[in-house]
C-alpha angles and dihedrals in degrees: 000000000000089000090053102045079053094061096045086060105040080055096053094046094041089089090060098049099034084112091062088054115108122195087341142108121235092239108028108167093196077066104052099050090050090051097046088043086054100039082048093056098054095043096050088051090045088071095029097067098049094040088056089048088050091052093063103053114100098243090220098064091040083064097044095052089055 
């Protein structure tokens, strides 16, 4: 959802900042996939790391700590 609304928005500014473009389109579309895959990966690493760290707790002592 996040990844769409973004779009939306890049879209809508890349008028304004068409003059700080250099050897690209405003609204290159090769661009905008690479950049949302991108963006994709690391957030889908961001809550990989911590969930396997979370795996391999013991939940009894998790809640025992709390």
């Amino acid at each position: 959802m996040g990844v769409l609304l973004g779009i939306g928005a890049s879209l809508g500014f890349t008028r304004l900042f068409q003059g700080l473009l250099f050897e690209v389109t405003p609204t290159d579309a090769e661009t905008f996939v690479l950049i949302s895959g991108l963006l994709i990966v690391i957030i889908m690493l961001a809550c990989l790391l911590p969930a396997l760290r979370a795996a391999r707790m013991n939940p009894v002592q998790a809640l025992r700590h709390q």
